[in-house]
Each structure stands twice: as C-alpha cells, then as structure tokens.
C-alpha positions in Angstrom: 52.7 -20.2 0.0 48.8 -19.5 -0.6 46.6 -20.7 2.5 43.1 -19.4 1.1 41.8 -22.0 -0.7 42.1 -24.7 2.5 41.4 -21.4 4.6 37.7 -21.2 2.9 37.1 -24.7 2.7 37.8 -25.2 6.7 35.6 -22.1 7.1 33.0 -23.4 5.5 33.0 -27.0 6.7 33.5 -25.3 10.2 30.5 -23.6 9.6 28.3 -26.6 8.6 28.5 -28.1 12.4 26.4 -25.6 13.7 23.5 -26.0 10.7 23.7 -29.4 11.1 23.3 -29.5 14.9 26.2 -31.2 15.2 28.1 -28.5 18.1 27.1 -26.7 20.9 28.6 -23.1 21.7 32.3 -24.1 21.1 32.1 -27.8 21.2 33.6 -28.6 17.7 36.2 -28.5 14.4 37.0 -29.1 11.3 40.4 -29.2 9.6 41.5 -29.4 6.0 44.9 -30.4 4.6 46.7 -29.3 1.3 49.0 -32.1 1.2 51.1 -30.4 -1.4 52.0 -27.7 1.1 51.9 -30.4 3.5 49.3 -27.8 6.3 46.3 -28.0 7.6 44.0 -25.1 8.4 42.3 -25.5 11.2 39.7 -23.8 13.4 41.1 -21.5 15.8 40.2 -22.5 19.6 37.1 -21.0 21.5 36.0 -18.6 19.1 32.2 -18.7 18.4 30.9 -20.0 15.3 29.2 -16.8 14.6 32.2 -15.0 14.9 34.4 -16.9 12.4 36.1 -15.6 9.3 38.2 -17.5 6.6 41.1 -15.3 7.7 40.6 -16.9 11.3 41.2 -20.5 9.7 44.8 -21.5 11.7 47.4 -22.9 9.2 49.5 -25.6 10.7 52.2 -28.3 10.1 51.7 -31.8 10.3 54.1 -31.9 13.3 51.5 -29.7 15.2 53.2 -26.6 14.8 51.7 -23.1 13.6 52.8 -22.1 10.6 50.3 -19.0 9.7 48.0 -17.0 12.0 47.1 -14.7 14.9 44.7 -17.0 16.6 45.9 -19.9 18.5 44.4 -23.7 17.2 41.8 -25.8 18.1 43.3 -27.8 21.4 42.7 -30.4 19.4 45.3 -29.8 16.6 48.3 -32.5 17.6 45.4 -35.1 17.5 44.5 -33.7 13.5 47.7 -33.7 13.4 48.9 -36.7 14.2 46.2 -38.5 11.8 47.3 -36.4 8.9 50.6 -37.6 9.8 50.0 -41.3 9.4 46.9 -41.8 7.1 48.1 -40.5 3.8 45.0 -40.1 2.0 43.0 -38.6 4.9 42.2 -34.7 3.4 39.9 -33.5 6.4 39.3 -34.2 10.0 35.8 -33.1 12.1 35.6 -33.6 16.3 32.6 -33.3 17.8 30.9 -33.6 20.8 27.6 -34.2 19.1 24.6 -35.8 21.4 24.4 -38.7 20.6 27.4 -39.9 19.5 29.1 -38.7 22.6 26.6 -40.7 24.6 27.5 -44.2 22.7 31.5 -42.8 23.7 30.7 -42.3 27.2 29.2 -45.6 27.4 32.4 -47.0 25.8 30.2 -49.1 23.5 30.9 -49.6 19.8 27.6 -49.0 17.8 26.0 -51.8 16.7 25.0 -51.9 13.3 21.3 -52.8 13.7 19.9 -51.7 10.2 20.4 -50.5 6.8 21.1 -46.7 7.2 24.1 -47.9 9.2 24.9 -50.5 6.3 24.4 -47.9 3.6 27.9 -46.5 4.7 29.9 -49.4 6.9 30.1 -52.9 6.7 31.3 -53.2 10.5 29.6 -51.5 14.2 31.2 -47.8 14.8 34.3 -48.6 16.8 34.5 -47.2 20.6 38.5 -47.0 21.2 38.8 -47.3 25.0 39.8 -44.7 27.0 43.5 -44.3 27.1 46.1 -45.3 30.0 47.0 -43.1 33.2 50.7 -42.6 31.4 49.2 -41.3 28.2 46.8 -39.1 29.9 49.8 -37.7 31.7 51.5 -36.9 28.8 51.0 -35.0 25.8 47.3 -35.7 26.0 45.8 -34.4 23.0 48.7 -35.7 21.0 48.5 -39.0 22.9 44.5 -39.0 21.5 45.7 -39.6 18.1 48.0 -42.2 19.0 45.0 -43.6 20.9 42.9 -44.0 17.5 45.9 -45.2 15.2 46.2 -48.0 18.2 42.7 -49.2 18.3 42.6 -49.4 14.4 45.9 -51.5 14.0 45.0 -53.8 16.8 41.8 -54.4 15.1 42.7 -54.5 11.1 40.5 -51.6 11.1 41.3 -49.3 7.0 40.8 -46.0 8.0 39.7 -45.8 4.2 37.0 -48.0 4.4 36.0 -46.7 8.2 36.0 -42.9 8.5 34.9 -42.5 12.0 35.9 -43.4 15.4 34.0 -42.9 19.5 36.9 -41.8 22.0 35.9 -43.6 24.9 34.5 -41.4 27.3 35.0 -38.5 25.1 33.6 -37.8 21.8 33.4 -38.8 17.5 35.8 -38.1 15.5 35.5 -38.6 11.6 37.4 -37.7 8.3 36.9 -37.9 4.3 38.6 -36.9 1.6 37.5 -33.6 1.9 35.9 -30.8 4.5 32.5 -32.1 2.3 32.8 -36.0 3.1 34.4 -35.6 6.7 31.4 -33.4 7.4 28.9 -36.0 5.6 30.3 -38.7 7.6 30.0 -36.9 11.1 26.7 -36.4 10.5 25.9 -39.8 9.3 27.4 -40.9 12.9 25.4 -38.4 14.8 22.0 -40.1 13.1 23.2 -43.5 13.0 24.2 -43.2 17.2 20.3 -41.7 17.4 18.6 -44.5 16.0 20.7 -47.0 17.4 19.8 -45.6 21.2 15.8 -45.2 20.0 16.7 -49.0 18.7 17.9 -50.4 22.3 15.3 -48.4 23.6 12.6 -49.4 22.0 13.8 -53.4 22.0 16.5 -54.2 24.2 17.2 -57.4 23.0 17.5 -56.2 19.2 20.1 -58.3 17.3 23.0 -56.7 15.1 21.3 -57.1 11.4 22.1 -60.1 9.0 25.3 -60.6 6.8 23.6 -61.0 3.9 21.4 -57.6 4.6 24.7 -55.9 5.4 26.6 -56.8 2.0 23.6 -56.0 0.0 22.9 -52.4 0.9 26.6 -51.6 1.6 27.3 -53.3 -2.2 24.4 -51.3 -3.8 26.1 -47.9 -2.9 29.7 -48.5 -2.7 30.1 -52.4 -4.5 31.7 -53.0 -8.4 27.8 -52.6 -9.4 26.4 -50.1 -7.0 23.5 -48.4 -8.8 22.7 -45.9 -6.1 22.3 -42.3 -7.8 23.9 -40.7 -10.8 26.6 -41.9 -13.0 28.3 -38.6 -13.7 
C-alpha cells in the first residue's frame, strides 16, 4: 500500500495550524483518510511544527491501531478514529486548542449565532457537547471523546454533513471536511466566529441570536439550490 499522498496532505494541512494561528507549541492535529485503504495519516504526538516531515505523518487504522511509522500518534488518534469509523463521508479531522474557541468550550456554552459570518457557513449555534461522565473519563478516555461527540449529535439530530464542528466541553474544537483543505477552512472559520461572538457579548450583553429570515438568506446565498456566491467553475 502507498501512504504518501494522505502523508503530504496531513503534512501540509498540519502545517496550516500554525500560519493560521490556530496552535500553540504542540497544541494541535490534523488527520486525513484514504478510505480506499481504509487509514488515516495522522500527526505524530509532541513533535514541533517546525520539526515535521511528510515521512513523520503516522498511518493508522480506523480501529486506532498503527499501521505504518516510527513515531507514535497524536493522543488524540482513537477520537479521529472513532469519527472516521462512524461518519462515512468525513475525509479529514483537525483538534485544536485555539483561543477562542477553547474559551466558548470551557464555558460549556454553544455559540450563538449572532450574525451573518456565522450564517455564511451554519444554519444552527456551534454545539458545546458537555463534558463527559466520571465512568467515561475513567475509561478509554480519548476513545470515549469520540463517543462523547457521536452522542451529542444523535441526541440532537445534529448531520455531521451539514455541521462540521463541535466545542468539547471544557476542552477544546474539533472540526472535519471533506478534505485536510475544508477541515482546515472550517477550524478556522470557528476560531473567528468564537472571536466575534465574545467581542459580541462583550460589547452588548443582551445581544439577541440573529433573525430566521437573515439566517436562511445568507446561509441560502452560498450553499442554497441558487447560491450565487463566487465562481461557477
């Protein structure tokens, strides 16, 4: 089997945290799947952004289990894992501990949607899955995390299609795409969203969540049956 085309991609989405401000030191990773091969590459665990090299990328199973590499993976594999598992079409995973969206996790708050940068990508506030019982924290923790997101989106009819990002209560975001591109994208759309939504509350507490009909035209005009955002290609 050839692991060097997910091995560049993760490398280079990996790589994107950092430029975008979205990590600190260690505090981050991508992962890409190749469903065919049914892997994952993955960020190896503690190793400095500036240090990183394709060949470092960690290839992995979908049941959490190394397949190819020297290094060991991200401590947060069995959580990729586990979502690659159970969402299909999910083809990329990031975890962060960016500013500001950690902050909205820590204060186990969803994020209200309060204007149209938020609406330009979700219809619905960023969910904040609450933090996880004694017994699963007990357990196989990390593997337990994923199982913590799957839960908070079936309870709450929540299509990981349509919603591509999630706060951990008291942790941190995690988001995904279609690709190491779009998982990226989306993290960073969190990370400016979570910003503007604290300078928001800040500078009007009583701010109200924006209007339906607001909500349905600018998430319509980008993603709708008629969008007319950019570029027909």
């Amino acid at each position: 089997m050839n692991f060097t085309a997910i091995r560049e991609e993760a490398y280079e989405s990996n790589m994107q945290l950092p430029a975008l401000g979205l990590v600190l030191f260690t505090f981050g990773n991508v992962s890409v799947a190749d469903r065919a091969q049914g892997v994952f590459a993955i960020k190896p665990s503690g190793v400095a952004y500036n240090k990183l090299l394709p060949e470092n990328m960690v290839i992995v199973d979908f049941n959490g289990q190394v397949v190819e590499g020297g290094l060991r993976p991200s401590s947060d594999t069995k959580t990729h894992a586990v979502l690659y598992q159970h969402w299909q079409e999910v083809g990329a995973i990031v975890h962060t501990h960016s500013l500001h969206a950690t902050a909205w996790a820590q204060s186990l708050r969803d994020i209200p949607l309060y204007g149209t940068t938020h609406a330009d990508h979700l219809t619905t506030d960023i969910p904040c899955a609450p933090p996880m019982d004694d017994q699963m924290i007990a357990g196989n923790y990390e593997y337990e995390t994923g199982f913590q997101i799957l839960n908070y989106f079936k309870e709450h009819g929540l299509d990981y299609k349509n919603v591509e990002m999630i706060l951990v209560g008291n942790h941190a975001p995690f988001t995904w795409g279609k690709n190491g591109t779009k998982a990226v994208y989306n993290s960073a759309v969190l990370e400016y969203v979570a910003q503007m939504a604290a300078l928001t509350e800040q500078i009007n507490p009583l701010a109200k969540r924006m209007k339906e009909a607001l909500i349905k035209k600018h998430f319509e005009r980008k993603h709708g049956p008629d969008s007319y955002y950019g570029q027909n290609t």
